[in-house]
Steps between C-alpha positions, in 0.01 A plus 500: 500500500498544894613742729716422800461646823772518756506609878883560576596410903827470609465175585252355197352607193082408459435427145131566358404422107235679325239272284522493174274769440657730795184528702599284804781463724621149620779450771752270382766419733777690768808524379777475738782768476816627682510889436824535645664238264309671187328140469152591381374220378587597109499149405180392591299800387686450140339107598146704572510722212543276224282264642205720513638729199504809692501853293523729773596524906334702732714545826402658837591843567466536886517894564474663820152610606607894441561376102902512595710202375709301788752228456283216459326727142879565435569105490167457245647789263859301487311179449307633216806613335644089576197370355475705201877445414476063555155459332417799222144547625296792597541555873279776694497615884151466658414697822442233773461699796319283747473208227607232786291667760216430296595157391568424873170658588359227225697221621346574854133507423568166294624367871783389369763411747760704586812254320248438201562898486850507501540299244220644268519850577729655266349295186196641595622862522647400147116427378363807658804732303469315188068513527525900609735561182279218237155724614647814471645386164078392416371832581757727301 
């Protein structure tokens, strides 16, 4: 059984799955969503998660530096309560602060070009939530 990790936007969703054994994180594909229509891409996760046989999600939890929770945590706490409703599983917040910083930072050294970025840089903030919570889960 995998784990799924998710970076929520408000414009897309990046999906990472865990290997097998949960030790690494692999970016799987942007999902495109409309917030303000409550279209988050439900269908194709369900697509994602029985496809890879996911057992558990792991979804950024973007606080404030100060530890505070703004609207953007408040929209990850309602969609953990969505996902755990539609698909049964085990769903827990992750701290993310400065997750796509660093996965920007990481695009950037790999001189990867500035579109190449948009379009891989919230599936590889998913991979760096998903890898911070599968090590942490290693060293408990």
């Amino acid at each position: 059984m995998r784990t799924m990790g998710l970076d929520l936007g408000s414009k897309t969703l990046g999906v990472a799955i865990s290997d097998a054994m949960g030790w690494t994180a692999q970016g799987i594909e942007t999902i495109k969503i409309n917030e303000a229509q409550k279209d988050f891409g439900l269908k194709r996760l369900g697509q994602l998660i029985e496809e890879y046989e996911v057992s558990a999600i792991v979804i950024g939890f973007p606080k404030n530096m100060n530890g505070t929770i703004g609207p953007r945590g408040e929209a990850s706490q309602a969609f953990v309560q969505l996902l755990e409703h539609k698909f049964k599983l085990p769903t827990h917040l992750w701290d993310e602060r400065l997750s796509t910083m660093a996965a920007e930072r990481v695009l950037l050294e790999a001189d990867v070009s500035r579109s190449k970025r948009k379009q891989v840089i919230d599936k590889m903030a998913a991979v760096m939530i998903l890898q911070g919570f599968l090590d942490r889960q290693t060293n408990l």
